[in-house]
PyMOL Python script that loads the backbone (N, CA, C, O; Angstrom):
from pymol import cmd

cmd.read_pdbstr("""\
ATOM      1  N   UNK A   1      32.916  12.316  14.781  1.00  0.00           N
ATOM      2  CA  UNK A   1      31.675  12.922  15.203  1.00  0.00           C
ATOM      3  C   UNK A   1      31.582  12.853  16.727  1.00  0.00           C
ATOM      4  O   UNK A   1      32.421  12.275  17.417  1.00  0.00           O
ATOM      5  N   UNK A   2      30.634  13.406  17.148  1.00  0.00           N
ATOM      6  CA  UNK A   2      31.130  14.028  18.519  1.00  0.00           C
ATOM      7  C   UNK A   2      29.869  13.138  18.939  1.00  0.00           C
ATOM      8  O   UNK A   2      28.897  12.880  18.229  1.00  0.00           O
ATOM      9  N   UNK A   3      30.176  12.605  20.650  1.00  0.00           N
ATOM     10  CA  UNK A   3      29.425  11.330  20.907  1.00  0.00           C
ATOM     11  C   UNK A   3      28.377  12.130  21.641  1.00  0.00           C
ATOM     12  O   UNK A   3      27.280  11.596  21.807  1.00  0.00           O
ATOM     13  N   UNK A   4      28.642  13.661  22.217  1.00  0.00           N
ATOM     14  CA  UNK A   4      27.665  14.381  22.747  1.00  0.00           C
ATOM     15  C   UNK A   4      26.235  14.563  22.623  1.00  0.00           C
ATOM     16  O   UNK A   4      25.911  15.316  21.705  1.00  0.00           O
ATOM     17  N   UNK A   5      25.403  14.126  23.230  1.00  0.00           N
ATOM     18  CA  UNK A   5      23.612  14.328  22.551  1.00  0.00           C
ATOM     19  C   UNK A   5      23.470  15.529  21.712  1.00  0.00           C
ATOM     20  O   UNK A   5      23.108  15.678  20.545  1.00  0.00           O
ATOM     21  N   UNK A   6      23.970  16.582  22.900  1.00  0.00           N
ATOM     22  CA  UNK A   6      23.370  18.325  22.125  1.00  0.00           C
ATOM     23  C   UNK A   6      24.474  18.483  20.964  1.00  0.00           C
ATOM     24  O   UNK A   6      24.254  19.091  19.917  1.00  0.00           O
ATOM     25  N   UNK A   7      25.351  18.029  21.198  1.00  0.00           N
ATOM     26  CA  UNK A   7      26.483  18.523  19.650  1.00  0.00           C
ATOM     27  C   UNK A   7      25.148  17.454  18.342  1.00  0.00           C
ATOM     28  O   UNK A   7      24.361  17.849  17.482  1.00  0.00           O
ATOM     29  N   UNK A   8      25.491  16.179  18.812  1.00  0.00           N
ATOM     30  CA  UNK A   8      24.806  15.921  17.379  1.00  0.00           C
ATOM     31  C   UNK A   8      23.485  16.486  16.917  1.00  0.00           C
ATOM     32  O   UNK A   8      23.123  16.739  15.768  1.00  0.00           O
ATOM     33  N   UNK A   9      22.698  16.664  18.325  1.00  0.00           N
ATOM     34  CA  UNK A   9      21.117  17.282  17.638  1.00  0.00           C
ATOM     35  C   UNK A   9      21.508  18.660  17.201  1.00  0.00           C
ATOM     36  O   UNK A   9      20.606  18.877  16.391  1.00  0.00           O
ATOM     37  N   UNK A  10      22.279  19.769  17.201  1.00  0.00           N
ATOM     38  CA  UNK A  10      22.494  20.865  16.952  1.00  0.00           C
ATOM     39  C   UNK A  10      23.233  20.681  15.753  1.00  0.00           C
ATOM     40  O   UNK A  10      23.005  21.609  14.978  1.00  0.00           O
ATOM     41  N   UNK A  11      24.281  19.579  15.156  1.00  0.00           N
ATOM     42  CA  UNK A  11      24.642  19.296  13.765  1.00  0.00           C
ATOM     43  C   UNK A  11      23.294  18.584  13.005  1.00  0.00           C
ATOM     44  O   UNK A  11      23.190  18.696  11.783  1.00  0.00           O
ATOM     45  N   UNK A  12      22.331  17.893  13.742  1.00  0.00           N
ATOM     46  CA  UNK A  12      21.528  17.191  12.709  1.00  0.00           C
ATOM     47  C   UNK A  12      20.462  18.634  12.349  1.00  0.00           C
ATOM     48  O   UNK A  12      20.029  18.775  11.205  1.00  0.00           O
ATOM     49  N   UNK A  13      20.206  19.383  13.174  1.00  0.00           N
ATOM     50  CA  UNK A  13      19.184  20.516  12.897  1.00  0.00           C
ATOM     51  C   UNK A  13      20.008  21.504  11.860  1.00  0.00           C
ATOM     52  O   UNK A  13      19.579  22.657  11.887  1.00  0.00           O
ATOM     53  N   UNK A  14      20.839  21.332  11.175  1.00  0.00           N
ATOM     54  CA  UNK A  14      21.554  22.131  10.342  1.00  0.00           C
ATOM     55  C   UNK A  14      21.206  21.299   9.176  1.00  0.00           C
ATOM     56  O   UNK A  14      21.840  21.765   8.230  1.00  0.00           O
ATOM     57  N   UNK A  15      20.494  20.278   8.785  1.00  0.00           N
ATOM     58  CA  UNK A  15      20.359  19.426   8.047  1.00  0.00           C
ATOM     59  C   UNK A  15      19.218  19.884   7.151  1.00  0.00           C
ATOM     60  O   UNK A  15      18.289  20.513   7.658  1.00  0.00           O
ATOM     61  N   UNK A  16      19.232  19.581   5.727  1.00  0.00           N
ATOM     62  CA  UNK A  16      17.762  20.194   4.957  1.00  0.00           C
ATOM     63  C   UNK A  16      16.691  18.861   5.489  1.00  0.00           C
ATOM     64  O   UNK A  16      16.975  17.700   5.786  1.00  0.00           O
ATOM     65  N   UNK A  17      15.665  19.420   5.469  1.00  0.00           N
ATOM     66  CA  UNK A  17      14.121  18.795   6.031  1.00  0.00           C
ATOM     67  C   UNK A  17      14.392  17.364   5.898  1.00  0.00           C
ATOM     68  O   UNK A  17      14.240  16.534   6.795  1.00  0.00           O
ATOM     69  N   UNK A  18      14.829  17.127   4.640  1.00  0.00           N
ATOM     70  CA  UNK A  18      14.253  15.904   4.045  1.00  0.00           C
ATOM     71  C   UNK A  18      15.789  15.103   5.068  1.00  0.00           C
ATOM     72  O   UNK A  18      15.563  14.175   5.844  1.00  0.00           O
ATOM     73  N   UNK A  19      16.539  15.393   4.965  1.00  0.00           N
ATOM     74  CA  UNK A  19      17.967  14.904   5.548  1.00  0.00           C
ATOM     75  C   UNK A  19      17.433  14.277   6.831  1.00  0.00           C
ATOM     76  O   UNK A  19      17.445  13.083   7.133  1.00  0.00           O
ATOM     77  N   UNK A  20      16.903  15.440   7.617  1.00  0.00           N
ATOM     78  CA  UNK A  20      16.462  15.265   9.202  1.00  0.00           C
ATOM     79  C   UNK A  20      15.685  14.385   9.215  1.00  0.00           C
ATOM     80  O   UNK A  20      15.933  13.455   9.981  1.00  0.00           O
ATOM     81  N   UNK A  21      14.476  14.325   8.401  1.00  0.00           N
ATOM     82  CA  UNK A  21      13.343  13.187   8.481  1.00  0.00           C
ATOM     83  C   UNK A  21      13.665  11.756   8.004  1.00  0.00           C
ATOM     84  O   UNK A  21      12.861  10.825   8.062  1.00  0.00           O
ATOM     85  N   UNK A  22      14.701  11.688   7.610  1.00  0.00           N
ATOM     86  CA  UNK A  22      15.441  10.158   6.754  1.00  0.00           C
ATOM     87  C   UNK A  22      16.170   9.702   8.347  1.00  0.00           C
ATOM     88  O   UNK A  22      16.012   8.635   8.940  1.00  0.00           O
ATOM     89  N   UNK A  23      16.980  10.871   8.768  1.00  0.00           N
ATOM     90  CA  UNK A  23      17.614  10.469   9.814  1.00  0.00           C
ATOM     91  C   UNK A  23      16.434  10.096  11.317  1.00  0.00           C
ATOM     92  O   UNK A  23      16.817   9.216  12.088  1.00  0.00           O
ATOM     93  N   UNK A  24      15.151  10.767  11.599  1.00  0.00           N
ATOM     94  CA  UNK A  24      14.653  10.943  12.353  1.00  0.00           C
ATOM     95  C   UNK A  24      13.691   9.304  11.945  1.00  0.00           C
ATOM     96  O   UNK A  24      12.970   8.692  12.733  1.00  0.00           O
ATOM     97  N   UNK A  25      13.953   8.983  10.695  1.00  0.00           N
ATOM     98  CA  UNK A  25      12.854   7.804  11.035  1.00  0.00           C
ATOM     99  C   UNK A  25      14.051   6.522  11.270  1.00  0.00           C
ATOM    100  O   UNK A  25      13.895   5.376  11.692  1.00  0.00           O
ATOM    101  N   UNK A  26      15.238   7.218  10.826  1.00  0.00           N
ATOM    102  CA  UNK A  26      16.909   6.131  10.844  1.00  0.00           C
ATOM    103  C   UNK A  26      16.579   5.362  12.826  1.00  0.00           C
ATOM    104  O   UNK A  26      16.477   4.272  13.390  1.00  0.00           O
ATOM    105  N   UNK A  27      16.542   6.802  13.140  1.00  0.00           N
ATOM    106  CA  UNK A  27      16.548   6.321  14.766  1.00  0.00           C
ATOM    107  C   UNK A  27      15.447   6.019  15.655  1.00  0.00           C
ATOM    108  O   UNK A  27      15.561   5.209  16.576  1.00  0.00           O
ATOM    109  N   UNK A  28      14.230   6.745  15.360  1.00  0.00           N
ATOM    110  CA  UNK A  28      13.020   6.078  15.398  1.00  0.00           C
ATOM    111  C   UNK A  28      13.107   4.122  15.418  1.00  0.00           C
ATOM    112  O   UNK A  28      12.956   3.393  16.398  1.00  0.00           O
ATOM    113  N   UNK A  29      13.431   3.673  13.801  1.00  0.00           N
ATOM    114  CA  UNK A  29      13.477   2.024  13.975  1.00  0.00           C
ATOM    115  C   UNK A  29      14.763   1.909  14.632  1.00  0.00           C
ATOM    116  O   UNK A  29      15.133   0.806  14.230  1.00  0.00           O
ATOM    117  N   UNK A  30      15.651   2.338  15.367  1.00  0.00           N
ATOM    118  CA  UNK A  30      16.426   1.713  15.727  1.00  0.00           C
ATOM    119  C   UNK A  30      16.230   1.371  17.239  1.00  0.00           C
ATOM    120  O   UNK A  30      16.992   0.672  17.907  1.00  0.00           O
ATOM    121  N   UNK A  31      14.973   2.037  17.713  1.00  0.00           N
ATOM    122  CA  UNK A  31      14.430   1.819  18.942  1.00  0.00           C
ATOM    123  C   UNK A  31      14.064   0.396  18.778  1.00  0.00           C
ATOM    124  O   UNK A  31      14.551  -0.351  19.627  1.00  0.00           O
ATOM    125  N   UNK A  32      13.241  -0.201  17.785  1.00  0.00           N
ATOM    126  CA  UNK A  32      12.348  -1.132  17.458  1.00  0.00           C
ATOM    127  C   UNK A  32      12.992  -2.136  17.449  1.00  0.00           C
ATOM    128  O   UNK A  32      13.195  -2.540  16.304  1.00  0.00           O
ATOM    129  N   UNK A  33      13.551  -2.926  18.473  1.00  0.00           N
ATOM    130  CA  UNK A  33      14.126  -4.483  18.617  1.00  0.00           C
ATOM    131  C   UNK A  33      13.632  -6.004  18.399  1.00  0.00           C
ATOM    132  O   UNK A  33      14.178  -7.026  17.985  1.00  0.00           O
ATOM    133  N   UNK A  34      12.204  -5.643  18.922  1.00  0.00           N
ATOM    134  CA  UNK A  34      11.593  -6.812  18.584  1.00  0.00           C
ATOM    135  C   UNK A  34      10.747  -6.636  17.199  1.00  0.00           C
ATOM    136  O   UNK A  34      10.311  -5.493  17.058  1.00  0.00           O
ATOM    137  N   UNK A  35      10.498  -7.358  16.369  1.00  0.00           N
ATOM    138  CA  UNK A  35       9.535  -7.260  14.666  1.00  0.00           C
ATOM    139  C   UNK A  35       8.643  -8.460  15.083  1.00  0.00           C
ATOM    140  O   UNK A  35       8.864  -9.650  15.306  1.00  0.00           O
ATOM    141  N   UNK A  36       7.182  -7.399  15.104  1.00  0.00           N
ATOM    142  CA  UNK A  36       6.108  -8.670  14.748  1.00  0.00           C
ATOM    143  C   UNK A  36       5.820  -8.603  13.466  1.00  0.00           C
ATOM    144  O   UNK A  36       5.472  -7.891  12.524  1.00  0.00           O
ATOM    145  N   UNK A  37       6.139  -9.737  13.867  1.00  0.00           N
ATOM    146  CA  UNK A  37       5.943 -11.159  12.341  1.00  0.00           C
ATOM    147  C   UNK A  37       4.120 -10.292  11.561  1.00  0.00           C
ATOM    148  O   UNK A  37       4.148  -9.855  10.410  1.00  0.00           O
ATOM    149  N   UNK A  38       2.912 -10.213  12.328  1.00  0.00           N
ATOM    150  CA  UNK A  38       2.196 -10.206  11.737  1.00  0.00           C
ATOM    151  C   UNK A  38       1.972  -8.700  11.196  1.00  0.00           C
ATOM    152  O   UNK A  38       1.344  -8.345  10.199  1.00  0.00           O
ATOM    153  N   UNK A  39       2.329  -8.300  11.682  1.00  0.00           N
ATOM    154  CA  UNK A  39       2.648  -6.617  11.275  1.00  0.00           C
ATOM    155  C   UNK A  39       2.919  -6.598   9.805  1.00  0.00           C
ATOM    156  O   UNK A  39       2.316  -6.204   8.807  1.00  0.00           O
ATOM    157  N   UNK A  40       4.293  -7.294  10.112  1.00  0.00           N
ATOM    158  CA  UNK A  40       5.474  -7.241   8.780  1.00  0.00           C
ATOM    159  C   UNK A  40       4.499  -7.830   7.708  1.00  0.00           C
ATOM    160  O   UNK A  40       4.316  -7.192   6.672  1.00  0.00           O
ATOM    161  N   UNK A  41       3.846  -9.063   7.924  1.00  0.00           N
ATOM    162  CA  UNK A  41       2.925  -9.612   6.968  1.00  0.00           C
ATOM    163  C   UNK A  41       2.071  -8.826   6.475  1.00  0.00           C
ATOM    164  O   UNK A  41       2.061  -8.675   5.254  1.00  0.00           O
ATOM    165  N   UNK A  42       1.040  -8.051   7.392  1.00  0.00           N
ATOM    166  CA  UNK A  42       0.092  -6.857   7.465  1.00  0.00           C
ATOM    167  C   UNK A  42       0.152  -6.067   6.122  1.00  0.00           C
ATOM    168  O   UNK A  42      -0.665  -5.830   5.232  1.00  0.00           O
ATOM    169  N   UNK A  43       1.828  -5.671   6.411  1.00  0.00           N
ATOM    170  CA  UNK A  43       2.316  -4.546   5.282  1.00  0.00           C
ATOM    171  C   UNK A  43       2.906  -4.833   4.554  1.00  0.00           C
ATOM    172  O   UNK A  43       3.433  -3.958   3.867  1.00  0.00           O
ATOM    173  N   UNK A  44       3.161  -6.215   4.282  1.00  0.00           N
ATOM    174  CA  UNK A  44       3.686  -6.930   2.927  1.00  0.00           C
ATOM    175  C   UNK A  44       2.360  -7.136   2.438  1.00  0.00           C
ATOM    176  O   UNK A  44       2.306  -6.791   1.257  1.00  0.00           O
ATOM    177  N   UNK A  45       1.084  -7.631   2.943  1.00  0.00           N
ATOM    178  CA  UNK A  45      -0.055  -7.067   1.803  1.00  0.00           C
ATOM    179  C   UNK A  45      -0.583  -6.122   1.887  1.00  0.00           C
ATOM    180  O   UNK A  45      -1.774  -6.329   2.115  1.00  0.00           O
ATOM    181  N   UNK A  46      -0.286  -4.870   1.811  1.00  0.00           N
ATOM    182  CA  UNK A  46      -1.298  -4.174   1.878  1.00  0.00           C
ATOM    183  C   UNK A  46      -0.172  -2.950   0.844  1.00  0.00           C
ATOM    184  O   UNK A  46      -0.600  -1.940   0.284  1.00  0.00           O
ATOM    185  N   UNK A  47       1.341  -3.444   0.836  1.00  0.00           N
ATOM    186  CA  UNK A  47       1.970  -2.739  -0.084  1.00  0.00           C
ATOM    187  C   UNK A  47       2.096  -3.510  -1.228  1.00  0.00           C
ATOM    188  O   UNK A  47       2.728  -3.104  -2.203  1.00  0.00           O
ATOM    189  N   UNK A  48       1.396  -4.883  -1.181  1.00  0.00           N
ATOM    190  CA  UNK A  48       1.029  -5.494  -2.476  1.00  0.00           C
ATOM    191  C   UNK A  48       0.022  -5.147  -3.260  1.00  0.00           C
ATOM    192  O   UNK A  48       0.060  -5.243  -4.487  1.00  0.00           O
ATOM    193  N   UNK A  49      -1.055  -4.671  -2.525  1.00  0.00           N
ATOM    194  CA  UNK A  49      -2.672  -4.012  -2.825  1.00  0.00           C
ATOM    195  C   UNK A  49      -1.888  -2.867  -3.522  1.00  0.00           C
ATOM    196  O   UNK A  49      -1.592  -2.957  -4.713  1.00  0.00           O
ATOM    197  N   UNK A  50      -1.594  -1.912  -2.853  1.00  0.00           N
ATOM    198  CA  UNK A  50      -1.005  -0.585  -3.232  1.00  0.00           C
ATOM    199  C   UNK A  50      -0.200  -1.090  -4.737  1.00  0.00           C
ATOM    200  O   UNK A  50      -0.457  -0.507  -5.791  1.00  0.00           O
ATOM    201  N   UNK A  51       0.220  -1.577  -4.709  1.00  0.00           N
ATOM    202  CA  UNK A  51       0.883  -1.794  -6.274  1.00  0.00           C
ATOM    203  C   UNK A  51       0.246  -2.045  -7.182  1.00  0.00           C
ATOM    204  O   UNK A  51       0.451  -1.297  -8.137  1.00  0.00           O
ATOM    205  N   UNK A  52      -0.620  -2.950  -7.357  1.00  0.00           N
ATOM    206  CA  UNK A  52      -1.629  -3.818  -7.861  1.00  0.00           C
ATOM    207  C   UNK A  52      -2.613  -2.419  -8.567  1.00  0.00           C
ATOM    208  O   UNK A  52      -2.966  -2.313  -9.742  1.00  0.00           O
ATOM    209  N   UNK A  53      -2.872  -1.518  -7.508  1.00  0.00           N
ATOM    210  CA  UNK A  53      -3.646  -0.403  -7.567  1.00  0.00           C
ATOM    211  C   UNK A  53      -2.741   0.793  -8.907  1.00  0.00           C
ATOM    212  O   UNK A  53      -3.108   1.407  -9.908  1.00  0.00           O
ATOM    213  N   UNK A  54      -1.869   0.669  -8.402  1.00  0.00           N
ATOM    214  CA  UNK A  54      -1.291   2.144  -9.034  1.00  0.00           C
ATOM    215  C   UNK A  54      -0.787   1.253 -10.631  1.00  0.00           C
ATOM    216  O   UNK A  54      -0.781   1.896 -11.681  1.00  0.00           O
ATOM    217  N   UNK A  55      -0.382  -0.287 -10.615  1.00  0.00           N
ATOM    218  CA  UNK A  55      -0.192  -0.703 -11.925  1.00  0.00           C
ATOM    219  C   UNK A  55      -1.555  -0.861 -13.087  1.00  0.00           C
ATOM    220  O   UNK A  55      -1.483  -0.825 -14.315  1.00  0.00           O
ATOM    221  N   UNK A  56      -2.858  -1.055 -12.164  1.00  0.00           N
ATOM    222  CA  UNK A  56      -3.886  -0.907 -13.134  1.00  0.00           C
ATOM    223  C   UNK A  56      -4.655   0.075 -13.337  1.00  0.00           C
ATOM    224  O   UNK A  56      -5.755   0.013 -13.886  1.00  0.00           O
ATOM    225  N   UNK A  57      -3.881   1.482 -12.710  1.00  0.00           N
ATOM    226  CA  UNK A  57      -4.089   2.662 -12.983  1.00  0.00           C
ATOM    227  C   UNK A  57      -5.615   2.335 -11.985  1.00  0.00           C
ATOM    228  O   UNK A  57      -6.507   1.711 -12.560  1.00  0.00           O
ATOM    229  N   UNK A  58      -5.779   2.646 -10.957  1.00  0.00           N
ATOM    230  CA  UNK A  58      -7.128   2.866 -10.010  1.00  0.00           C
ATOM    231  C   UNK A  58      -6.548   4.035  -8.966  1.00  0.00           C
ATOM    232  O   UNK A  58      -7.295   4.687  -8.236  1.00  0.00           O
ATOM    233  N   UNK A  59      -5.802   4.118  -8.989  1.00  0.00           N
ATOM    234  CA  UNK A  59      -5.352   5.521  -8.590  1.00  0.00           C
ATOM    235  C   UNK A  59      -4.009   6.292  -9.101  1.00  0.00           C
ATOM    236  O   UNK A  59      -3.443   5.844 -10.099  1.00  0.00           O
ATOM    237  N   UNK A  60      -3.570   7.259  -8.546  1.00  0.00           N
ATOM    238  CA  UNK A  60      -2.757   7.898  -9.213  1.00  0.00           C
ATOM    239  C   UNK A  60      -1.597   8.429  -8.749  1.00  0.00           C
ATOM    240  O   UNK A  60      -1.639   9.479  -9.389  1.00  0.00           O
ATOM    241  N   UNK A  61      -0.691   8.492  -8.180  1.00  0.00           N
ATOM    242  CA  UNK A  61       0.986   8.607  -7.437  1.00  0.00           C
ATOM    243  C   UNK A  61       0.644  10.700  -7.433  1.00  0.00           C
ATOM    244  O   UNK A  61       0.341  11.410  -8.392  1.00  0.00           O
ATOM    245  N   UNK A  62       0.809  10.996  -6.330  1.00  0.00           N
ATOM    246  CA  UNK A  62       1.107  12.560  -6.127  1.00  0.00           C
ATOM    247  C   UNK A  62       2.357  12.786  -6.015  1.00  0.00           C
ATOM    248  O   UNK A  62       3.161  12.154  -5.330  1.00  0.00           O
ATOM    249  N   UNK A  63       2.648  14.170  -7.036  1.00  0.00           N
ATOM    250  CA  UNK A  63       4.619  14.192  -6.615  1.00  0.00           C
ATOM    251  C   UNK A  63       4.587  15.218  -5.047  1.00  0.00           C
ATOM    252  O   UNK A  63       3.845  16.050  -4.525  1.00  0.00           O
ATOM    253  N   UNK A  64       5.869  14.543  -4.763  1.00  0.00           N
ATOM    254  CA  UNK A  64       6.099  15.072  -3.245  1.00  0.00           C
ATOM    255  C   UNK A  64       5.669  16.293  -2.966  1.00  0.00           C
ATOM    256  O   UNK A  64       4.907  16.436  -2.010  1.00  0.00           O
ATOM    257  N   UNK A  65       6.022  17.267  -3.646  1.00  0.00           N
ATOM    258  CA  UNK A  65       5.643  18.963  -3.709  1.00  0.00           C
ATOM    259  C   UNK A  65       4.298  18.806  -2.904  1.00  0.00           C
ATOM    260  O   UNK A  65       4.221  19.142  -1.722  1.00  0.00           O
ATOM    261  N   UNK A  66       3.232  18.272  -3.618  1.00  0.00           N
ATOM    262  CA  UNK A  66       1.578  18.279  -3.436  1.00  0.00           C
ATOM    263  C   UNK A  66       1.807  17.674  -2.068  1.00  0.00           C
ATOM    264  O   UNK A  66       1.648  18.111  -0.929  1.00  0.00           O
ATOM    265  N   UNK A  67       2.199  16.620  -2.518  1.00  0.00           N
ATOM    266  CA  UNK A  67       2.114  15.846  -0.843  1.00  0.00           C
ATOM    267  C   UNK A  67       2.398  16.913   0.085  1.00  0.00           C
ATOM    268  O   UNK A  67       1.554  17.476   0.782  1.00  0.00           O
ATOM    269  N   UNK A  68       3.691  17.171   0.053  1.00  0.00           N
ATOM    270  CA  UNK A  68       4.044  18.343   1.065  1.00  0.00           C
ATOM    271  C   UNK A  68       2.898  19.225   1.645  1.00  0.00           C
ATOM    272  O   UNK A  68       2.454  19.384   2.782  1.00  0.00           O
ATOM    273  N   UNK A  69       2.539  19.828   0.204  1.00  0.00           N
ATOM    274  CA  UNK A  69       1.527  21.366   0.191  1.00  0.00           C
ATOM    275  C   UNK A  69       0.665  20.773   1.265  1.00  0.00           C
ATOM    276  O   UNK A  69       0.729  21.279   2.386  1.00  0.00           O
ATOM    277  N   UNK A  70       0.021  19.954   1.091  1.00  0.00           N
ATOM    278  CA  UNK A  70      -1.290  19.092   1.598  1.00  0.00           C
ATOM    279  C   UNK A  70      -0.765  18.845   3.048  1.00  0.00           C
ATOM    280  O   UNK A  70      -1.298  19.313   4.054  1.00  0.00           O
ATOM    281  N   UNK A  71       0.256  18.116   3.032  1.00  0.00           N
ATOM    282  CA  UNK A  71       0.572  17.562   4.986  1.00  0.00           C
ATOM    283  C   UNK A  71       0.483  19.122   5.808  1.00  0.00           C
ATOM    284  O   UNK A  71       0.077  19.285   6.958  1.00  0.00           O
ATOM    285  N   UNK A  72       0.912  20.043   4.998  1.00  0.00           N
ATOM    286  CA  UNK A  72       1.179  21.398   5.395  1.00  0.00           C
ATOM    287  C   UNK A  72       0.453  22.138   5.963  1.00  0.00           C
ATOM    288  O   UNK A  72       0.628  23.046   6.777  1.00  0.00           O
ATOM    289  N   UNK A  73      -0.794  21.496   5.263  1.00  0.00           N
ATOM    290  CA  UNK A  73      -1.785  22.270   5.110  1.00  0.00           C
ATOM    291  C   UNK A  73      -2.160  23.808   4.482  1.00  0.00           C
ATOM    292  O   UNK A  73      -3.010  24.556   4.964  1.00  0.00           O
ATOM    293  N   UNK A  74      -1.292  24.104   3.252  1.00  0.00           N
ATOM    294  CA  UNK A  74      -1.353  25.269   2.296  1.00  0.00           C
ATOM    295  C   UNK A  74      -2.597  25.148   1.538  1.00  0.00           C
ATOM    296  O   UNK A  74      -2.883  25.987   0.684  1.00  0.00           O
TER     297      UNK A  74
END
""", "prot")
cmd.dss("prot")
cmd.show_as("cartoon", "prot")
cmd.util.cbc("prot")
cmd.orient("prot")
């Protein structure tokens, strides 16, 4: 693979959506060197809540499609 900036962004933009955005959040955290501790804690409960929620049925999981439609704004 070619170590060039514009070669790789011009191979990653050939990529389907979902490809680019896996890769775009890949390098996004790879900026992120230092991890606060209370953050990480933050969202270790609050993706415990979220579970807790969707296992006693208090809300309800949207499939991606909707999600999409919706971020889209369709």
């Amino acid at each position: 693979m070619s170590e060039d900036p514009a070669v790789v962004l011009r191979e990653a933009l050939r990529l389907p959506i979902g490809a680019r955005a896996a890769l775009a959040a890949a390098l996004l955290e790879s900026l992120e060197t230092e991890v606060d501790e209370d953050a990480e804690e933050a969202w270790r409960i609050e993706i415990q809540r979220r579970v807790r929620d969707l296992d006693a049925g208090r809300v309800q999981p949207l499939p991606w499609p909707e999600v999409w439609r919706r971020i889209a704004g369709e």
